[in-house]
Backbone as a printed PyTorch tensor [residue, N CA C, xyz], in Angstrom:
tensor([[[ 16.6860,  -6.2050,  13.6720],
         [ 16.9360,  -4.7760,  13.6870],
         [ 15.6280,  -4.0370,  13.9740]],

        [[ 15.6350,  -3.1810,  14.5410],
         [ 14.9890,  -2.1660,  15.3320],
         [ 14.9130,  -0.7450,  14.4270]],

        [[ 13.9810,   0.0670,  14.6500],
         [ 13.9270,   1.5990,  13.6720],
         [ 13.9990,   1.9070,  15.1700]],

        [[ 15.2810,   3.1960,  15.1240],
         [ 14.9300,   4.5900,  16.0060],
         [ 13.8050,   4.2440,  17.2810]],

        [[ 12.5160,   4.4360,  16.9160],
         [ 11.4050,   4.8220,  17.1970],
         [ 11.5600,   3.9400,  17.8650]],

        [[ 11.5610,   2.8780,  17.7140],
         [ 11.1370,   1.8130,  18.8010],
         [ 11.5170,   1.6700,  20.2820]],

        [[ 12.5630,   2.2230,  20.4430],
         [ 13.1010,   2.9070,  21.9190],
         [ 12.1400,   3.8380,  22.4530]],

        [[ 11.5790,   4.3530,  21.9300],
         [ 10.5150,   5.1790,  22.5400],
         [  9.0530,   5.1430,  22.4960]],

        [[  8.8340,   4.0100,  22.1560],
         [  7.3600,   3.0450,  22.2700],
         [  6.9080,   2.4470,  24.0930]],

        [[  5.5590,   1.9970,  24.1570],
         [  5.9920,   1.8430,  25.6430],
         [  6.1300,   0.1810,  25.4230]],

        [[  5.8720,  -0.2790,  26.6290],
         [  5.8490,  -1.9670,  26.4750],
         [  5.1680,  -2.6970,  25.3540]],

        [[  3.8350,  -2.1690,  25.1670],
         [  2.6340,  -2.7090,  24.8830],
         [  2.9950,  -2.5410,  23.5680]],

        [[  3.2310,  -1.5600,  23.1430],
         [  3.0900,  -1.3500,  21.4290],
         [  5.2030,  -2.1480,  20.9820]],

        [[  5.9460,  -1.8950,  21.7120],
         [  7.1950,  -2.3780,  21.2560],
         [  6.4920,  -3.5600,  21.2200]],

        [[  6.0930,  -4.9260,  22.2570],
         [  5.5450,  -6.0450,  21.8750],
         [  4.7320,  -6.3170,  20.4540]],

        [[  3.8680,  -5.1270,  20.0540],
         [  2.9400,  -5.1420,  18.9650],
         [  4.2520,  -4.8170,  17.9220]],

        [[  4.8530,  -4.2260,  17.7110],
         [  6.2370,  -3.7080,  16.7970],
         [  7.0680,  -5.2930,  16.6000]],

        [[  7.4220,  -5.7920,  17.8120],
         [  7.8980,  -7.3480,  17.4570],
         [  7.2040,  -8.0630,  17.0850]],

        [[  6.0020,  -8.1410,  16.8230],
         [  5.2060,  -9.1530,  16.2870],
         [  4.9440,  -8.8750,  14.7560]],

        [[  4.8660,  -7.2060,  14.7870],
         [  4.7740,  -7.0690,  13.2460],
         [  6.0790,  -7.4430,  12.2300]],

        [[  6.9510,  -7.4540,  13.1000],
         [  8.3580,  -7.5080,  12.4910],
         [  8.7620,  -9.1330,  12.0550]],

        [[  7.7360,  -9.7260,  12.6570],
         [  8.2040, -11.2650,  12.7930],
         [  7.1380, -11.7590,  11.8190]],

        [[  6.6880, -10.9570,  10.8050],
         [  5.5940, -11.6170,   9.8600],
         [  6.4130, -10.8690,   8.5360]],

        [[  6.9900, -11.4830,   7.6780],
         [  7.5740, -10.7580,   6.3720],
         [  6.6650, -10.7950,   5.1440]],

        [[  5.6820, -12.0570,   5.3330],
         [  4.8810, -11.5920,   3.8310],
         [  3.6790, -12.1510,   4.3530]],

        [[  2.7270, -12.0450,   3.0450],
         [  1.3100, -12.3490,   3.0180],
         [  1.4530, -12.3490,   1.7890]],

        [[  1.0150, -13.9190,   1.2600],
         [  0.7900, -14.7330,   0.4820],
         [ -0.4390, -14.6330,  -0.2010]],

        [[ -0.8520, -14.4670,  -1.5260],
         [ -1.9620, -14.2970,  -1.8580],
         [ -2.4490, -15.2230,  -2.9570]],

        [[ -3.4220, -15.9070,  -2.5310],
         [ -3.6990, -16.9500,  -2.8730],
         [ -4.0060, -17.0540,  -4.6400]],

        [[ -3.9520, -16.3910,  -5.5840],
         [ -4.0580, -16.2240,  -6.9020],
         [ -3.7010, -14.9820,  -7.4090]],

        [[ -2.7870, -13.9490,  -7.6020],
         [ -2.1300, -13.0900,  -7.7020],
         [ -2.1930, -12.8130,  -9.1440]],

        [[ -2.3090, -14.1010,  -9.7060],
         [ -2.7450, -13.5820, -11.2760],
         [ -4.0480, -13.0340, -11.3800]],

        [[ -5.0790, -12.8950, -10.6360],
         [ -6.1500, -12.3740, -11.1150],
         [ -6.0200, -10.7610, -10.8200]],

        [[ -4.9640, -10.7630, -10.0320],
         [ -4.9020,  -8.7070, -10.6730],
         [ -4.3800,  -8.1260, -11.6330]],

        [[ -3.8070,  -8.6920, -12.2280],
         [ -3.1910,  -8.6370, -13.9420],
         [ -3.8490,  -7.6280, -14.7430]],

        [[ -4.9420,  -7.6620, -15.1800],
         [ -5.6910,  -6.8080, -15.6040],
         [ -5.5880,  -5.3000, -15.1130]],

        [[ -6.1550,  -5.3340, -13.8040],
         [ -5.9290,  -4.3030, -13.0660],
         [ -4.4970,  -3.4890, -12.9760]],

        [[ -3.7330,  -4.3100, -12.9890],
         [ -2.4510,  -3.7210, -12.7050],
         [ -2.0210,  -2.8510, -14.3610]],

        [[ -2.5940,  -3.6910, -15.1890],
         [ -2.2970,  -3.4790, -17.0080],
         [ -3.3910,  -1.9890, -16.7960]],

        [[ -4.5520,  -1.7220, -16.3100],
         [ -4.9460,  -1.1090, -16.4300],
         [ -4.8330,   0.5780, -15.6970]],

        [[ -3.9600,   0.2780, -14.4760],
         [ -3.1740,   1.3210, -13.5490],
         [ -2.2460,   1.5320, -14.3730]],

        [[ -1.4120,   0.8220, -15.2170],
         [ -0.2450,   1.1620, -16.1250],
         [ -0.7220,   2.4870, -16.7680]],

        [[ -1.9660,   1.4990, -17.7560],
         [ -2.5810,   2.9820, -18.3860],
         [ -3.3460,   3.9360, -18.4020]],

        [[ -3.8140,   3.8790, -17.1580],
         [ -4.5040,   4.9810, -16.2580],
         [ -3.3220,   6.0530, -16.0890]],

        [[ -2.4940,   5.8130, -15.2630],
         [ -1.1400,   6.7370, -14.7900],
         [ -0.4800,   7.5360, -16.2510]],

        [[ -0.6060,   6.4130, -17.1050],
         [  0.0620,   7.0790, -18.3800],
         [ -0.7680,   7.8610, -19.0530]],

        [[ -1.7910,   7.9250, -18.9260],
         [ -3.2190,   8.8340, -19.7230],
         [ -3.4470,   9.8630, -18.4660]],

        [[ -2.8990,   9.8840, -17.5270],
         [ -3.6270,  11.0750, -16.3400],
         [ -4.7560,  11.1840, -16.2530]],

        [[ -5.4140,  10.0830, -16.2490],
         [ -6.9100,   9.9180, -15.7670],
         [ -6.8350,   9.5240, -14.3120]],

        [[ -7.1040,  10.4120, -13.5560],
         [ -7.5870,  10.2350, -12.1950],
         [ -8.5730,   8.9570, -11.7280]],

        [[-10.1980,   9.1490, -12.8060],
         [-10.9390,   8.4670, -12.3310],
         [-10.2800,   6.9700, -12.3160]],

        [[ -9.9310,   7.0690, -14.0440],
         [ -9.7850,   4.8620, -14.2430],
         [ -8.4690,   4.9850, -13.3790]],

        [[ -7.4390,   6.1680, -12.8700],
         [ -6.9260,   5.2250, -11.7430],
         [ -7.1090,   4.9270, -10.2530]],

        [[ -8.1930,   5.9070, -10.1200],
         [ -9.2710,   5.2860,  -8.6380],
         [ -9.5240,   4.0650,  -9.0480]],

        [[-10.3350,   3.6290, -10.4820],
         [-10.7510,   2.3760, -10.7080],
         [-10.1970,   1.5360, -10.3650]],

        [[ -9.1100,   1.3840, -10.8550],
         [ -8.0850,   0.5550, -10.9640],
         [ -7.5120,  -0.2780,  -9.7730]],

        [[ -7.0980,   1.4710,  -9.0640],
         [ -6.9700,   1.3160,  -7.1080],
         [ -8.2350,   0.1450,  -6.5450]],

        [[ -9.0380,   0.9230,  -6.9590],
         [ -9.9820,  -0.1260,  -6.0280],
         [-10.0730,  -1.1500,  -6.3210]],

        [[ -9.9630,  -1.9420,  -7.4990],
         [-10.2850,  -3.0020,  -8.0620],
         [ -9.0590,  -3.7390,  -7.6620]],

        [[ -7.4970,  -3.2860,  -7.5350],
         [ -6.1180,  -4.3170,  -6.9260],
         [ -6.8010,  -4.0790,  -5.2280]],

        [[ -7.0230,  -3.2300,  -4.9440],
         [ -7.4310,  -3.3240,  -3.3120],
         [ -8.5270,  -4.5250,  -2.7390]],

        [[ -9.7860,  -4.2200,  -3.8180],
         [-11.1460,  -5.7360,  -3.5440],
         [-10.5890,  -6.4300,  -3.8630]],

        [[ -9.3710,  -7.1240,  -5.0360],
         [ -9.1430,  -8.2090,  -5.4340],
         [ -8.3090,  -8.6950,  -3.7910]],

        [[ -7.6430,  -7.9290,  -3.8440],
         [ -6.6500,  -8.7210,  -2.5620],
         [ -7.3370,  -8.2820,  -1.3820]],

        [[ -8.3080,  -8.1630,  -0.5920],
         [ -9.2980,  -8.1010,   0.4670],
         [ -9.8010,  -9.1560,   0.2900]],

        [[-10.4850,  -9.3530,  -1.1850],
         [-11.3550, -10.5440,  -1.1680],
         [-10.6540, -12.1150,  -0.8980]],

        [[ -9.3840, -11.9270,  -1.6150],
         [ -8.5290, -13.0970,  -1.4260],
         [ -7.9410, -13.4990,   0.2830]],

        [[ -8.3000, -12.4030,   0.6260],
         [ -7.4660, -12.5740,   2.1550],
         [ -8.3990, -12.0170,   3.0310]],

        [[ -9.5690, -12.6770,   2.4720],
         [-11.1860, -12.8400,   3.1710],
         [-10.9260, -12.0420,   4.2800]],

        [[-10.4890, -10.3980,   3.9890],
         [-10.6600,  -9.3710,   5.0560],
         [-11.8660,  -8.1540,   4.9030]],

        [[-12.0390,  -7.6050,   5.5490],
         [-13.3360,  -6.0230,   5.2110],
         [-12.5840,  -5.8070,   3.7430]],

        [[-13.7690,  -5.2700,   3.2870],
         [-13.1120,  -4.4040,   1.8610],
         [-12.6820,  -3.0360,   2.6660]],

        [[-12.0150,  -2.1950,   1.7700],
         [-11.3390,  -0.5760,   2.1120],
         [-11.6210,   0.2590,   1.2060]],

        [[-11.8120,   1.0210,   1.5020],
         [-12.2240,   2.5090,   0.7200],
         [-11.0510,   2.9560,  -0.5730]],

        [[-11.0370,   3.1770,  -1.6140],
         [ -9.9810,   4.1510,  -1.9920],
         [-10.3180,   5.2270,  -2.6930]],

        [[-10.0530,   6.0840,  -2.1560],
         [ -9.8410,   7.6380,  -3.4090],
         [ -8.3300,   7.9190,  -3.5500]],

        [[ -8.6410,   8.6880,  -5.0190],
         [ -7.5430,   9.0090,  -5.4280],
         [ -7.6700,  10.5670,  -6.1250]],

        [[ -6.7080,  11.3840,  -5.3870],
         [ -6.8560,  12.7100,  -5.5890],
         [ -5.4550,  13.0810,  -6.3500]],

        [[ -5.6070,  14.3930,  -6.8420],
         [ -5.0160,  14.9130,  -7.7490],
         [ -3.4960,  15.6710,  -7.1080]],

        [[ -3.3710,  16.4100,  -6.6870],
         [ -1.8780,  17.0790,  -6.5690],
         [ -1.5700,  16.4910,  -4.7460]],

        [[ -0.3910,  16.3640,  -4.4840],
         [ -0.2220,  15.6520,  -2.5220],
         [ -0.1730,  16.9730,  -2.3330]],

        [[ -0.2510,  16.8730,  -0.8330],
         [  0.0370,  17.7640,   0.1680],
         [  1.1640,  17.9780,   0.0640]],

        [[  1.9600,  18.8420,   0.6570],
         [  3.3310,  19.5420,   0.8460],
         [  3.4200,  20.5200,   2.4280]],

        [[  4.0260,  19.7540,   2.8820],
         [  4.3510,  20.4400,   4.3340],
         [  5.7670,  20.4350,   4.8060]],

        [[  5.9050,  20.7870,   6.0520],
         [  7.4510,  20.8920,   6.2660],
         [  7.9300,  19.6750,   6.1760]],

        [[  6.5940,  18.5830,   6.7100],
         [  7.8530,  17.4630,   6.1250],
         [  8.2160,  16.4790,   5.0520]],

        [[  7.6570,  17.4290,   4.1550],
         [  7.8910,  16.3420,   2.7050],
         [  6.5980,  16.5030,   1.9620]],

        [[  6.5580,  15.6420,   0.5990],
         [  4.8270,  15.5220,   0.5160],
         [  4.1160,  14.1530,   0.9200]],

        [[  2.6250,  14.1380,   1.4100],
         [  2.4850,  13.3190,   1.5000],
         [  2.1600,  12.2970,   0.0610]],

        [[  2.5120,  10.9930,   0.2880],
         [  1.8670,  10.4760,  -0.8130],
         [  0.3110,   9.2700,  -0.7850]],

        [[  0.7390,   9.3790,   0.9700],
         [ -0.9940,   8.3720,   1.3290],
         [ -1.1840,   8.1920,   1.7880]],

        [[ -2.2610,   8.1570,   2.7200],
         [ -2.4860,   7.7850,   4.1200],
         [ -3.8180,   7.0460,   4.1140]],

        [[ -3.7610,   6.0290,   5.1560],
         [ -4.9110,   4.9280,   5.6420],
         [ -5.3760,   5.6800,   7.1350]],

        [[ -6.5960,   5.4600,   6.9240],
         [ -7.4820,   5.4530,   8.1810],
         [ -8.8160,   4.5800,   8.3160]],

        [[ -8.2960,   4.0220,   9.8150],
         [ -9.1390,   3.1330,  10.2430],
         [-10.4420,   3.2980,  10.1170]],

        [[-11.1660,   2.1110,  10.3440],
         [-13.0870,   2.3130,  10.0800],
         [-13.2210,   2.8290,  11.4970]],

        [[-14.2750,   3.7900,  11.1660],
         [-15.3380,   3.9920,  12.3130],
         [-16.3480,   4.6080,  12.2040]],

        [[-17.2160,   4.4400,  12.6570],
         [-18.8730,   4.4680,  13.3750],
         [-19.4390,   4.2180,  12.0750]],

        [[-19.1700,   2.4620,  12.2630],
         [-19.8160,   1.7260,  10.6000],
         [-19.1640,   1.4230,   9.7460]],

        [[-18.4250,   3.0150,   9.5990],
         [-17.5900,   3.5510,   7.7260],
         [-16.5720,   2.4040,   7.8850]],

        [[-16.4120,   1.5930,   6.7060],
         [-15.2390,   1.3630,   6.5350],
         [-13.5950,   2.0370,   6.2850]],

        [[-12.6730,   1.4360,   6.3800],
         [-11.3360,   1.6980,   6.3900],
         [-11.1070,   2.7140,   5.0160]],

        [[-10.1540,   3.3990,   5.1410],
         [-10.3080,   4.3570,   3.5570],
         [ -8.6330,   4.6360,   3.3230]],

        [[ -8.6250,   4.8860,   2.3560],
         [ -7.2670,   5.0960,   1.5760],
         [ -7.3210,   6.1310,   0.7120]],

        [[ -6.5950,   7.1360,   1.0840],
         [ -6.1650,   8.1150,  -0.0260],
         [ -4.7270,   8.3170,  -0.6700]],

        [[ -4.6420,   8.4890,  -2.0900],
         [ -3.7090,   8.4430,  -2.8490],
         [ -3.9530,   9.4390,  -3.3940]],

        [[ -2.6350,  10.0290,  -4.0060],
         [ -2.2430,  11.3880,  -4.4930],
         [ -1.5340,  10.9660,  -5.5820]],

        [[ -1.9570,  11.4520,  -6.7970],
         [ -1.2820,  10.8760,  -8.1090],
         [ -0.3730,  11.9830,  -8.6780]],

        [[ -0.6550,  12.9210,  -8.1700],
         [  0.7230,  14.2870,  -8.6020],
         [  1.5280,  14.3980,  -7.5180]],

        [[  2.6550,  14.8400,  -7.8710],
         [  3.8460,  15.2410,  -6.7400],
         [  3.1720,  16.5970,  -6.9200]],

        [[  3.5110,  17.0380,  -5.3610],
         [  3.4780,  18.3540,  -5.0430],
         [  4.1440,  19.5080,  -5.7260]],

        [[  5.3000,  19.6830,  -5.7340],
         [  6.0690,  20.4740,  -6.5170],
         [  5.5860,  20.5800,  -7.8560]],

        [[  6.3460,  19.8680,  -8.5990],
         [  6.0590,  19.7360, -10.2700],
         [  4.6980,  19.2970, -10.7480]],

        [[  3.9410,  18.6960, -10.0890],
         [  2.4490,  18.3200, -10.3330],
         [  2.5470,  17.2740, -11.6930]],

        [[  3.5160,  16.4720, -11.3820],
         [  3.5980,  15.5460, -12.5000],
         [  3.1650,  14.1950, -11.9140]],

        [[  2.7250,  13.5820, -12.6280],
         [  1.9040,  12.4250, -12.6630],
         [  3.1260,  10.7480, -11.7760]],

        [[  2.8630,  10.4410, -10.6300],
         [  3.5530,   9.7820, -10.0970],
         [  3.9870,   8.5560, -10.9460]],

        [[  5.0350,   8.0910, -10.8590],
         [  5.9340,   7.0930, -11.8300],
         [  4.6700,   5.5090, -10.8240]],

        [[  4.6960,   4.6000, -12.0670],
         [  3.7190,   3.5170, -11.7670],
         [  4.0700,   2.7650, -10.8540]],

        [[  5.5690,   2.0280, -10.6220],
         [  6.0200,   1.6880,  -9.0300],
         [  6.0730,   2.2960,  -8.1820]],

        [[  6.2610,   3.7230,  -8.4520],
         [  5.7760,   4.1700,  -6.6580],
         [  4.7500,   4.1510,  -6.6200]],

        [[  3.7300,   4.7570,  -7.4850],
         [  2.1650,   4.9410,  -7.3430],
         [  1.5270,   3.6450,  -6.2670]],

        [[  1.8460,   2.6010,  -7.4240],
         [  1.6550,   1.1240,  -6.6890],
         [  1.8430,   0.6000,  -5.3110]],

        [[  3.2660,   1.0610,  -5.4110],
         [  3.9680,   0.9040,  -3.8440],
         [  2.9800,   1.6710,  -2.8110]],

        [[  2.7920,   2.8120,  -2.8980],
         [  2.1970,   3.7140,  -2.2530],
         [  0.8880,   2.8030,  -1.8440]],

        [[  0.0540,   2.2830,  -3.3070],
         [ -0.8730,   1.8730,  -2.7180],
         [ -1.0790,   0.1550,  -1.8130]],

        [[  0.1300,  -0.1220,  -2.4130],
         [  0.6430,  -1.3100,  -1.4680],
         [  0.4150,  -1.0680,   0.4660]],

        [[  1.5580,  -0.2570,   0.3290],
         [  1.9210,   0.4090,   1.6130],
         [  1.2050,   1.0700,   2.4570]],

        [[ -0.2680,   1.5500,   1.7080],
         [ -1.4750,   2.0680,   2.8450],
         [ -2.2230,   0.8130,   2.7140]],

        [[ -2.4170,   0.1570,   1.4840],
         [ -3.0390,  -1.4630,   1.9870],
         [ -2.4970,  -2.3510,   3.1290]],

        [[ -1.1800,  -2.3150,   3.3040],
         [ -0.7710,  -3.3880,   4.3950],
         [ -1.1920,  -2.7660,   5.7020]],

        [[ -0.8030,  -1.4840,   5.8070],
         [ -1.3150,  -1.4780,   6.9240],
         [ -3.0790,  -1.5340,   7.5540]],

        [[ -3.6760,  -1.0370,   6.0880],
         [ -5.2510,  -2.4460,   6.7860],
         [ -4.4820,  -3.7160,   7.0720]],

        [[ -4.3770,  -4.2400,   6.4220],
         [ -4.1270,  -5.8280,   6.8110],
         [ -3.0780,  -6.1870,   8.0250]],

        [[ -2.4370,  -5.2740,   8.5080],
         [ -1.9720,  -5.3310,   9.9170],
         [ -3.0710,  -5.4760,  10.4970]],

        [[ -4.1660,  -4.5250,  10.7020],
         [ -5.1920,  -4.7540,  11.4040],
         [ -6.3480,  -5.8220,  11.1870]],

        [[ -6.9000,  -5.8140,   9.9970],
         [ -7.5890,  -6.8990,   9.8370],
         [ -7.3500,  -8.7470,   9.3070]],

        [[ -6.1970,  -8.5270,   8.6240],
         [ -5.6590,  -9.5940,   8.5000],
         [ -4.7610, -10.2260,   9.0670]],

        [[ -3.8120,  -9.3280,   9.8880],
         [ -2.4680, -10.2100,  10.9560],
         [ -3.4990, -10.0720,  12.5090]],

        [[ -4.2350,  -9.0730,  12.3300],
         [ -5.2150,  -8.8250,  13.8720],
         [ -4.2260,  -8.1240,  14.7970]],

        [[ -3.1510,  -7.2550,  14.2840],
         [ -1.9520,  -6.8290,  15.1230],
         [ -2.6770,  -5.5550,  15.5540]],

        [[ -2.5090,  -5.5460,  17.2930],
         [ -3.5230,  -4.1560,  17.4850],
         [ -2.8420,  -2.1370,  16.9600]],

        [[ -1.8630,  -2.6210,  16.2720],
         [ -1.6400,  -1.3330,  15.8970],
         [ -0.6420,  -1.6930,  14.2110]],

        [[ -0.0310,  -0.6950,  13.5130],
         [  0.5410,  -0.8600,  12.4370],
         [  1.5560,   0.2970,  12.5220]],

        [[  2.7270,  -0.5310,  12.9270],
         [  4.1800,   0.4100,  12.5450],
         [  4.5120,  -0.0380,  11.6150]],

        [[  5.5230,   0.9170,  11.2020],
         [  6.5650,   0.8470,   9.9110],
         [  7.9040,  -0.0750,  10.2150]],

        [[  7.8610,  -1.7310,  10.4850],
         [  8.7760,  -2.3660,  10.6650],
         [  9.4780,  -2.7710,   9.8950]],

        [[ 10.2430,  -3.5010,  10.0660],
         [ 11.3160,  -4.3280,   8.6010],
         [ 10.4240,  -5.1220,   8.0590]],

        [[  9.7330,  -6.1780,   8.8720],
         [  8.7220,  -7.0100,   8.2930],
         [  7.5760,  -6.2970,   7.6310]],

        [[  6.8780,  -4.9760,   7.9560],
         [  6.4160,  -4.3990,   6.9990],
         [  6.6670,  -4.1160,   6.2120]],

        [[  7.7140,  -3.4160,   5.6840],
         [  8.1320,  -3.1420,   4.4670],
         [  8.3450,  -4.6460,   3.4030]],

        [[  8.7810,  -5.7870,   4.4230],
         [  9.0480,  -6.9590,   3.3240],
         [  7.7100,  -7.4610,   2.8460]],

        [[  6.2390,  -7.5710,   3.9590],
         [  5.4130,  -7.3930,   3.4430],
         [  4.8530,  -6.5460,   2.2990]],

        [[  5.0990,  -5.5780,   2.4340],
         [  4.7960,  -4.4810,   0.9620],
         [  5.7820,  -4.7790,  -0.3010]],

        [[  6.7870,  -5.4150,  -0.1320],
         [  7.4610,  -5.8970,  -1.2800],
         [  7.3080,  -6.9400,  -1.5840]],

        [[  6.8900,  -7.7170,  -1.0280],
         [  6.3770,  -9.3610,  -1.1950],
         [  4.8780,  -9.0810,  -1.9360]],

        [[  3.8800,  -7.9740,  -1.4800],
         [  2.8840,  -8.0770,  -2.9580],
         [  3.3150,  -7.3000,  -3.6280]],

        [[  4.1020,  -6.6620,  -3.6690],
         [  4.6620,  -6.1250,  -5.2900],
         [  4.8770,  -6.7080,  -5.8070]],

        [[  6.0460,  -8.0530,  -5.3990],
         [  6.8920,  -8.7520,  -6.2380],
         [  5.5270,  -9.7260,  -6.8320]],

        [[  4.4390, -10.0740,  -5.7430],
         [  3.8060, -11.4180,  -6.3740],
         [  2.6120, -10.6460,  -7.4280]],

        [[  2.5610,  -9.4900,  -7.4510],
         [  1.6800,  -8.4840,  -8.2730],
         [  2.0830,  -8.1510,  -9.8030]],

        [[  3.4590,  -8.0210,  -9.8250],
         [  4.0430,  -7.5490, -10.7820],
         [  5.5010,  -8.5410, -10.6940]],

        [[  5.2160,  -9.6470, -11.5770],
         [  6.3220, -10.5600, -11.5400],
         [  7.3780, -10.2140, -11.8270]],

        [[  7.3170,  -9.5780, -13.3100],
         [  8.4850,  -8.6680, -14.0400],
         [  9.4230,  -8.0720, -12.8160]],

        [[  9.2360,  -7.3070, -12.0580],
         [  9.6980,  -6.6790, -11.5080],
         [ 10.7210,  -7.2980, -10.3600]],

        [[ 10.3700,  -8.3550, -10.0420],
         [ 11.4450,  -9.4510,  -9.5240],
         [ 11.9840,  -9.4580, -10.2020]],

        [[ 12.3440,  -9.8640, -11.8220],
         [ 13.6570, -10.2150, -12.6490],
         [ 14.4710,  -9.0410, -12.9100]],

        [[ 15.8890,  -9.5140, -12.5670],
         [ 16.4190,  -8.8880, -13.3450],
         [ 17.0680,  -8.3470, -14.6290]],

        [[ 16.8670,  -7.0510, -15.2540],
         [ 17.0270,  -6.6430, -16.6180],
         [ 18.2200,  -7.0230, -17.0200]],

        [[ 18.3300,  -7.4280, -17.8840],
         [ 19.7210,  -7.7170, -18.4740],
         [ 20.2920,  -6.4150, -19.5130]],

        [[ 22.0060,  -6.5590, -19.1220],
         [ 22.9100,  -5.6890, -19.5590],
         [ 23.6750,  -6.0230, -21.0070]],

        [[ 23.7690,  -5.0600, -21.1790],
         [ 24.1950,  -4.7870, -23.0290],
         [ 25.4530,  -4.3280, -22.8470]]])
């Protein structure tokens, strides 16, 4: 399956779109060593501390760079998203250049209500501007769309990040 968009790509990048689509995960070679980190984004998000959850960000971001022997990436993490006509944003990646490495910004308040983002999306979010570094530096794919295989990539380190979250809860 195909998104919309892809009909209106030219040759070059639909080819780059099938290739991203044909990679569903990235495997990370010790997944328990972000544990900490992840325990510690729990309670960063729940205390509304901005800084320890930049910390935090950066520390699941070097852990899995370092494991998947790619550039490290930048992260900040700012306080209320943007809000525009089309939604808010919740994060955006931009590529390295002239030197700078790759950078990531995250927004820990929703726009509207300015309430403190729930810890799986937060995560997700920062999942989801991480993969697409690793489209570039780790699959070497010369661009990063939003494919099916991306997204299974971004759920494949959730799931291997936060085990819990694979099982399912049981009913009463």
């Amino acid at each position: 399956m195909v998104f919309d968009y892809y009909h209106r790509l030219n040759r070059t990048d639909q080819r780059i779109y099938r290739d991203s689509d044909k990679v569903e995960t990235i495997v990370l070679p010790d997944p328990t060593l972000l544990a900490q980190y992840i325990a510690e984004l729990t309670d960063a998000l729940a205390g509304d501390d901005r800084a320890a959850t930049e910390r935090s960000c950066r520390a699941i971001a070097d852990t899995i760079t370092k494991q998947l022997e790619v550039p490290a990436v930048r992260v900040k993490v700012l306080a209320v998203r943007p809000h525009n006509d089309y939604g808010e944003l919740h994060g955006d990646y931009t590529l390295p250049e002239d030197g700078e490495p790759a950078h990531i910004r995250l927004w820990m308040r929703t726009a509207r209500r300015k309430q403190v983002v729930a810890f799986r999306t937060f995560l997700r979010t920062l999942l989801h501007e991480l993969c697409h570094h690793l489209d570039y530096a780790h699959l070497r794919l010369a661009d990063s769309f939003h494919t099916e295989g991306f997204y299974k990539r971004e759920s494949g380190l959730f799931r291997q990040i936060v085990p819990d979250a694979a099982k399912p809860t049981a009913r009463r």
